[in-house]
C-alpha positions in Angstrom: 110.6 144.0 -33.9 112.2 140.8 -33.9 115.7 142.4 -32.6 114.2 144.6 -30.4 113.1 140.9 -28.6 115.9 139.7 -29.2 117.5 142.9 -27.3 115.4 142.3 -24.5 116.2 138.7 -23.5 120.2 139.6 -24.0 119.4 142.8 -21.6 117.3 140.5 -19.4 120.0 137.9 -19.1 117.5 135.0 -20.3 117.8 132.2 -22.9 114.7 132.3 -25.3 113.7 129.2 -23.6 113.6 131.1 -20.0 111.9 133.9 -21.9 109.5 132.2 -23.1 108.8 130.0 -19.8 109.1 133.3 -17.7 106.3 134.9 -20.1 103.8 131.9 -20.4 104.2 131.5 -24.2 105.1 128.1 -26.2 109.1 128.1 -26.8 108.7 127.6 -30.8 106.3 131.3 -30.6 109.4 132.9 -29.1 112.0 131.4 -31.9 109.4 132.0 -34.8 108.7 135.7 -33.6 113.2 135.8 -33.3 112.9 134.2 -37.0 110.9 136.7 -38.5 107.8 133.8 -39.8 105.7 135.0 -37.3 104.9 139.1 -35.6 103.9 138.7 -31.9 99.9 138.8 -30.8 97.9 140.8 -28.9 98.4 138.3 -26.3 102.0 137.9 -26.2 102.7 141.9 -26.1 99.8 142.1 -23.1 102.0 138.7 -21.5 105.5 141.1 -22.0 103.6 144.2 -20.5 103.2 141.9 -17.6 106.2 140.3 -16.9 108.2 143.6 -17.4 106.5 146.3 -16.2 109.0 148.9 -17.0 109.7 147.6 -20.6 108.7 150.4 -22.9 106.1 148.9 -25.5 106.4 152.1 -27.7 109.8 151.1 -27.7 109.1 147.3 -28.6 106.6 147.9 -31.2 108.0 151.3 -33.0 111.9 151.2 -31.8 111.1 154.9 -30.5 112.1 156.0 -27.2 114.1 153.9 -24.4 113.8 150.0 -23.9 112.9 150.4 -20.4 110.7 153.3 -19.6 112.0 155.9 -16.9 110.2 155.6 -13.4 111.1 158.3 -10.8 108.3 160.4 -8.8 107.8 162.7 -12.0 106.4 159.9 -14.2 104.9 157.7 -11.0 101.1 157.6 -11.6 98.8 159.1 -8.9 97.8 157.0 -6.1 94.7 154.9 -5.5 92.4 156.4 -3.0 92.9 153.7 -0.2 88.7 153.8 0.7 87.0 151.9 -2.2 84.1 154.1 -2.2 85.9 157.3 -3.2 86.9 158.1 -6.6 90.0 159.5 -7.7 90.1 162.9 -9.2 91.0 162.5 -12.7 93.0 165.8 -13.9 91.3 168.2 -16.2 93.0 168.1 -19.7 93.3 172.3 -21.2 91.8 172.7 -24.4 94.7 173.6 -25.7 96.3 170.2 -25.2 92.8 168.7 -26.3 93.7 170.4 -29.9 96.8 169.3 -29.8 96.5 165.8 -29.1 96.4 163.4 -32.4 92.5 162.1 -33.1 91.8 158.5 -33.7 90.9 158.1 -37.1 90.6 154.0 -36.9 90.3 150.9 -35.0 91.3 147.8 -36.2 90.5 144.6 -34.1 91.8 141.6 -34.9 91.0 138.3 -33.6 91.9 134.7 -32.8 90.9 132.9 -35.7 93.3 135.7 -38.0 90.4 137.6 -39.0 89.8 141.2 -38.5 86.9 143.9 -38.6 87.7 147.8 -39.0 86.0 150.0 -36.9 85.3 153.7 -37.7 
């Protein structure tokens, strides 16, 4: 994951000190992620997913798929409704699809203090 970063400064045009500046994390985070000592937190991916919108996090995390994720009016997500009190129709998934979508078999939350609890 650590080249994939590094991929995404060189593509962003930043120095890791503008990097890190532009995405609210201490400067040594970003060279000890670069480094290898250290794998990036919850709250440094959710700080990325921020800054760059279009950056792919599949692609981050996994090196699957496209750095930047493709936007055009096939992939935009649905409007808001503009009146607060309606709801937006959420589409109907087929069963079909249902089958055919992988299940959650675990969760795994870790926090702050470097602890973590499974959930099944």
């Amino acid at each position: 994951m650590n080249q994939r970063l590094q991929q995404l400064i060189n593509a962003e045009g930043l120095t890791q000190s503008q990097f890190a500046d532009k995405i609210g994390v201490a400067k040594a985070s970003v060279s000890h992620i670069l480094a290898g000592r250290n794998k990036p937190g919850f709250d440094f991916i959710e700080s990325l997913s921020r800054q760059f919108p279009n950056l792919s996090l599949e692609w981050l995390i996994s090196g699957k798929g496209r750095m930047y994720k493709v936007t055009g009016p096939e992939t935009a997500p649905p409007e808001a409704p503009q009146d607060p009190g309606i709801i937006a129709e959420i589409p109907t998934e087929t069963e079909e699809a249902r089958q055919d979508r992988p299940k959650i078999v675990k969760v795994v939350v870790f926090y702050d203090n470097g602890t973590f609890q499974e959930l099944v």
